[in-house]
C-alpha positions in Angstrom: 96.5 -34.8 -37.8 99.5 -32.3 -39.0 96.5 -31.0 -41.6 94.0 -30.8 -39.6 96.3 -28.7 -37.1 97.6 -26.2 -40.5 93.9 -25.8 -41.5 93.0 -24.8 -37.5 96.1 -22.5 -37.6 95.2 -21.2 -40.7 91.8 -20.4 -39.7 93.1 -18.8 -36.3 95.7 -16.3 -38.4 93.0 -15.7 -40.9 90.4 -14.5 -37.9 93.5 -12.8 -36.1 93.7 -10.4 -39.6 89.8 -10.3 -39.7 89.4 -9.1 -36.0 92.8 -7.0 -36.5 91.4 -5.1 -39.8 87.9 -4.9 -37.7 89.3 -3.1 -34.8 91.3 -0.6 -37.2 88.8 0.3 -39.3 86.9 1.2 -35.6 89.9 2.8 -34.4 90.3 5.1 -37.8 86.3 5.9 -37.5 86.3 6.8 -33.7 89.1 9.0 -34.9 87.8 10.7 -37.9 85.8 13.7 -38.0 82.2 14.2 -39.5 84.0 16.7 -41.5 87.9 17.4 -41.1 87.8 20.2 -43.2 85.1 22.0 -41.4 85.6 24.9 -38.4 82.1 26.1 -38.5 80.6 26.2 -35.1 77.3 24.8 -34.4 75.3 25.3 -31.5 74.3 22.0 -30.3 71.5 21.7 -27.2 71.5 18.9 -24.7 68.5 18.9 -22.9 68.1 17.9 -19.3 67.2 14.3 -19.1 67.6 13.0 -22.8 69.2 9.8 -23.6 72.4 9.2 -24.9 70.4 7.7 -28.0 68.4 10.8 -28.8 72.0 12.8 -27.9 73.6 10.8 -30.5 70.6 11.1 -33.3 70.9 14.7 -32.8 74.4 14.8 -33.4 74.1 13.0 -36.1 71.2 15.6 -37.6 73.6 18.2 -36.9 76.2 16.9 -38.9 78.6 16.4 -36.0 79.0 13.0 -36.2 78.8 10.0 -39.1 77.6 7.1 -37.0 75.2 7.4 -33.8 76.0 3.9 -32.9 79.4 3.9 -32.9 78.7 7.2 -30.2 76.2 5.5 -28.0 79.1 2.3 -27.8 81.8 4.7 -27.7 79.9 6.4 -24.5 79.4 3.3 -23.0 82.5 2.1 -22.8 84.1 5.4 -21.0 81.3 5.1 -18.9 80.5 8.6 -20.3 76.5 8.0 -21.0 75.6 9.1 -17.4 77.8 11.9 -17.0 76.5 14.2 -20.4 75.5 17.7 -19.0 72.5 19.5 -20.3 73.5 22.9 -21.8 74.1 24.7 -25.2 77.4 23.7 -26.8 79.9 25.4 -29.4 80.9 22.1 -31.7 82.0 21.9 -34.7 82.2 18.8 -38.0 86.2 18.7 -37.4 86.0 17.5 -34.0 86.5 14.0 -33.3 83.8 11.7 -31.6 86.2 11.6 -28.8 86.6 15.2 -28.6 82.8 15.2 -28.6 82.1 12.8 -25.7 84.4 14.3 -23.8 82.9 18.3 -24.1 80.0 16.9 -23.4 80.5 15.7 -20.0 81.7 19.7 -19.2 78.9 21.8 -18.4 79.0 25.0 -20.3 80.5 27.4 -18.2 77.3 29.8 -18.4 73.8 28.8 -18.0 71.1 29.4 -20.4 67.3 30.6 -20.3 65.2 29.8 -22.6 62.0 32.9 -23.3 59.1 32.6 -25.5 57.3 35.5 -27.1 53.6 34.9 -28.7 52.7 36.8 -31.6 50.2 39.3 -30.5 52.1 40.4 -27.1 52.2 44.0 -26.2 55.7 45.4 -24.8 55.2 44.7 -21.2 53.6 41.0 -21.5 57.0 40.3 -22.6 58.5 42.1 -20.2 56.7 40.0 -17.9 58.4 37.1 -19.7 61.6 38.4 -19.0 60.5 38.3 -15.7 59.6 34.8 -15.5 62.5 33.5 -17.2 64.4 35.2 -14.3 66.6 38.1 -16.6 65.1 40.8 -14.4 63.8 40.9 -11.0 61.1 43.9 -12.0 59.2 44.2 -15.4 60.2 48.0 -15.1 63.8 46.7 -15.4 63.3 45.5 -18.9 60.8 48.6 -19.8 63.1 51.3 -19.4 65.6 50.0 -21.8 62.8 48.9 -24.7 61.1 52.0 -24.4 63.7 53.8 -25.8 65.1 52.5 -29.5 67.0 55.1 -30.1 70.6 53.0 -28.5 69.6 50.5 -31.0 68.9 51.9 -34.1 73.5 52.3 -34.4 73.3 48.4 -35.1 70.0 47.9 -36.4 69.1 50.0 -39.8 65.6 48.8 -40.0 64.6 50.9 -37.0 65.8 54.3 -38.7 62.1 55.2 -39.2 61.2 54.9 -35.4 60.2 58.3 -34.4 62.3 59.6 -31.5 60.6 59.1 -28.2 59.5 56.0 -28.9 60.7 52.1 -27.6 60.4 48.8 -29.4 56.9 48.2 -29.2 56.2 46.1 -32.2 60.2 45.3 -32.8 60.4 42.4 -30.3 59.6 39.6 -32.8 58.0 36.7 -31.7 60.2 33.2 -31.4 61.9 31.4 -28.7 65.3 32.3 -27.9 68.1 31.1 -25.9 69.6 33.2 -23.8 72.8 33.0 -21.1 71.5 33.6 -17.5 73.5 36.4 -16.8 72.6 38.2 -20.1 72.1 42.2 -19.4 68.4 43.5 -21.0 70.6 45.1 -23.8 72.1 42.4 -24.9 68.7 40.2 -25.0 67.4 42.5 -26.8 70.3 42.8 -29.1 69.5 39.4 -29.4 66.0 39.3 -30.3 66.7 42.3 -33.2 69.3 40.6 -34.9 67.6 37.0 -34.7 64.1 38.0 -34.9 63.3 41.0 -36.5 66.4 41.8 -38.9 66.6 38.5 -40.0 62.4 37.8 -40.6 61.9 41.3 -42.6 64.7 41.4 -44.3 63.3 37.9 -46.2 60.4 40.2 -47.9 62.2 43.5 -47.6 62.3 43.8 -51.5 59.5 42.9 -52.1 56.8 45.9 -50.4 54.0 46.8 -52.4 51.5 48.2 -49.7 50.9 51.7 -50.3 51.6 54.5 -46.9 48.9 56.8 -46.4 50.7 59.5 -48.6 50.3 56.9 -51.7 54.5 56.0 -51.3 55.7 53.0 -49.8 55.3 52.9 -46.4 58.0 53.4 -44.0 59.3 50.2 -41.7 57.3 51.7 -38.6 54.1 52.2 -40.7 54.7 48.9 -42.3 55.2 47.4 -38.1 52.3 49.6 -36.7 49.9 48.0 -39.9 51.0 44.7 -38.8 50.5 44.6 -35.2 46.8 46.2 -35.7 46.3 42.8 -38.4 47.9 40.4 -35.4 45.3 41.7 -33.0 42.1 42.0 -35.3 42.7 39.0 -37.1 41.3 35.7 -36.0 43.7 33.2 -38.3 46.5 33.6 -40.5 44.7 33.7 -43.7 42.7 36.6 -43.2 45.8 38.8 -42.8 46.7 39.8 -46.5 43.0 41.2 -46.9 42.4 43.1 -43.4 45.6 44.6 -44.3 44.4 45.4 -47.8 41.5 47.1 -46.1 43.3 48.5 -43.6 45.2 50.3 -45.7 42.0 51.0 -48.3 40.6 53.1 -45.6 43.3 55.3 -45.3 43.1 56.6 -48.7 41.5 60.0 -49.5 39.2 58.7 -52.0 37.3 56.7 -49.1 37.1 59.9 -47.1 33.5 60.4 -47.6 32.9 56.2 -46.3 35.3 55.8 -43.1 36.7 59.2 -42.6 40.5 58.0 -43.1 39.9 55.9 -39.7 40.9 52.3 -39.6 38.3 51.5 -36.3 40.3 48.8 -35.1 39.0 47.8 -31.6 42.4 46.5 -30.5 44.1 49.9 -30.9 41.4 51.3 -27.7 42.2 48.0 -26.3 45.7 48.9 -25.9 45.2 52.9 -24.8 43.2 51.1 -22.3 45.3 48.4 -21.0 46.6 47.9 -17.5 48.5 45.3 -15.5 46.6 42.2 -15.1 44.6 43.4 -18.3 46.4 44.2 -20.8 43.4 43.8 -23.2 40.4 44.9 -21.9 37.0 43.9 -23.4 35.2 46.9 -25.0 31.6 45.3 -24.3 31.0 47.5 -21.3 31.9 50.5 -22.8 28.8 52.6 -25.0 29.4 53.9 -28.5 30.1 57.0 -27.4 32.8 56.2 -25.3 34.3 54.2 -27.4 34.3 56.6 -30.6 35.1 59.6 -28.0 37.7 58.9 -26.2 40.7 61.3 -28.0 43.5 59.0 -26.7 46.1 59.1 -29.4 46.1 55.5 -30.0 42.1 55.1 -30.5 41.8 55.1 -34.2 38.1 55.1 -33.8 38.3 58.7 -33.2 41.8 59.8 -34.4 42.4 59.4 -38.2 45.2 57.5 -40.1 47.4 54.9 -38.0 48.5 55.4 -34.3 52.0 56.8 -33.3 53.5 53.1 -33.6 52.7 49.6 -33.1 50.1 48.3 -30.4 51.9 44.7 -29.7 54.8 42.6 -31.5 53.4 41.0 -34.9 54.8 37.7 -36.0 56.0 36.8 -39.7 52.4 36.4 -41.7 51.1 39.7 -39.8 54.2 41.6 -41.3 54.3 40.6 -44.9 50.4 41.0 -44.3 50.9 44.6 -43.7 53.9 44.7 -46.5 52.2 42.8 -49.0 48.4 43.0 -48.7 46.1 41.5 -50.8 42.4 42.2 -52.3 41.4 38.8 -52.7 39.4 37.2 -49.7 40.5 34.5 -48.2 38.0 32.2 -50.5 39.2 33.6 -53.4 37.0 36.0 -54.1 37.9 39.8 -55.0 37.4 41.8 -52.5 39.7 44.7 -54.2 36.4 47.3 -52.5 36.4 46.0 -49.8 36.1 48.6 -46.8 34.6 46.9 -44.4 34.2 43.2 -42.0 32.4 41.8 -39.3 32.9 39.0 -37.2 31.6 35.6 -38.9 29.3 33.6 -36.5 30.4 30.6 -34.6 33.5 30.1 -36.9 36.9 31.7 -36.1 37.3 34.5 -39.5 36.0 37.8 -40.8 32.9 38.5 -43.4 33.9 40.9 -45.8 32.0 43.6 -47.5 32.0 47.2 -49.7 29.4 49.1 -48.6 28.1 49.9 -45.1 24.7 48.3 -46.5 26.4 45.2 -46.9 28.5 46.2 -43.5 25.1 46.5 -41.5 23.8 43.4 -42.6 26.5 41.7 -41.6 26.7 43.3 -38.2 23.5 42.2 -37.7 23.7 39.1 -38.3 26.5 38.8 -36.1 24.4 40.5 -33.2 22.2 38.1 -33.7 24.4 35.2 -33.6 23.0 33.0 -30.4 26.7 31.3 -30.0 27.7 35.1 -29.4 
């Protein structure tokens, strides 16, 4: 009996260490950071209505914390997991999972709006998303601060070639940003400059080998204006490089005699035309003649070389489309003569071709396209 009683205490003291070195080892891992060494901040988003498990996995993705279960039990048990506020949070790897649980049930002080601009929009379409989003009251609110880059080119040395009189057409880069709710225009679009369109031409900056119209490099503006014509003409990514590559083609003197030194994009009369509600208007209804003679200075079917500045706000593959164009065609072929393209029939994409011959055959093809 006196053995059976040592080997039942012995097993109970034994257990009592087990449980006791358990519960440390917890205690030391709810109390250690992801990485104690480590004061970066990191912007962490909780959106409204996710779970404490997706809050936790995200953490975890982020490099905030080591073990998501340990967070979710930890929550649990303060009876935290209801009480997590949606919002953007400044966090950083040397904070506990404590400290983390417990700055997440405090609602950043300032709430923030998310906005969206699509590759392709013109100046006041996203003005219009301003709107929405509820930064400004009146599109015209946003517009009189964007049409005027001069404020901006201080911070911003990629907007040095912007001619003066002109706004940020073409400069508004497309992406989703968060912004804080009480954000003035200026500093949204500070925002959008320094995240959008510093950082996304600055990663092919070095690496320009379009030609301007003068034979040197282009400028930044040229290289913007290019791009937002290829965002508008082009119907998928992959076409880019090559309408660029005849984009610029036609703007060298030795095509003179072919196209005149006049790209002919459609979407450049599109946006001389433009008004609210239709920002780009069809050109069906409009003859030949008044599409070719109408002298506004945007209408590069009558005005040679490119427009004053951009027509619309190109994304990432329309600008290093326009920096770095390319004479292949998009199936590999060489298209280095290329001067010309015409819509393919029922398939989104471009048919390329050197001559007009080859241009008019095309065209009529396409004319006679019954999915037209």
């Amino acid at each position: 009996m006196n053995r059976l009683f040592r080997a039942l205490m012995f097993l109970v003291i034994i257990g009592g260490i087990i449980v006791g070195g358990a519960s440390e080892l917890l205690r030391s891992e709810i109390a250690r950071a992801a990485d104690p060494t480590s004061d970066e901040v990191v912007e962490f988003v909780v959106e409204p209505g996710q779970s404490v498990s997706e809050i936790a996995a995200n953490l975890k993705r982020a490099g905030l914390i080591r073990q998501p279960l340990l967070f979710r039990l930890m929550a649990s048990r303060q009876q935290a997991s209801a009480n997590l506020q949606a919002g953007t949070y400044q966090l950083t790897p040397s904070m506990t999972m404590a400290q983390i649980i417990a700055a997440l049930q405090s609602a950043p002080s300032s709430e923030e709006v998310q906005i969206t601009i699509i590759p392709g929009m013109r100046m006041e379409e996203v003005a219009e998303v301003m709107v929405q989003a509820g930064l400004v009251d009146d599109p015209e609110a946003f517009l009189a601060v964007a049409r005027d880059a001069m404020p901006f080119k201080e911070n911003h040395a990629l907007l040095e070639s912007i001619p003066e009189g002109q706004g940020l057409e073409g400069y508004l880069f497309p992406d989703t940003y968060r912004v804080e709710a009480t954000a003035t225009v200026t500093e949204v679009i500070e925002k959008i400059l320094t995240e959008g369109f510093d950082a996304n031409f600055s990663t092919f900056e070095t690496e320009i080998i379009a030609e301007g119209p003068d034979g040197n490099p282009p400028t930044v503006h040229q290289i913007v204006t290019m791009a937002s014509i290829v965002q508008r003409e082009a119907a998928n990514n992959e076409e880019m490089p090559h309408l660029a590559y005849i984009f610029w083609n036609r703007l060298k003197p030795e095509h003179a005699d072919e196209v005149a030194g006049r790209l002919q994009a459609d979407p450049t009369l599109q946006y001389a035309l433009g008004e609210p509600g239709n920002w780009w208007p069809k050109l069906d209804e409009l003859t030949t003649e008044e599409i070719n003679n109408n002298t506004h200075p945007y209408n590069t079917r009558y005005i040679q070389g490119l427009p004053p500045g951009p027509i619309a706000n190109p994304g990432l593959q329309a600008l290093r489309a326009a920096a770095r164009p390319g004479a292949l065609r998009p199936d590999g072929s060489d298209g280095s003569d290329d001067l010309y393209f015409v819509a393919k029939c029922g398939e989104p994409g471009h048919a390329f071709a050197a001559t007009l011959a080859e241009f008019q055959q095309l065209e009529q093809a396409y004319l006679n396209c019954p999915s037209r």
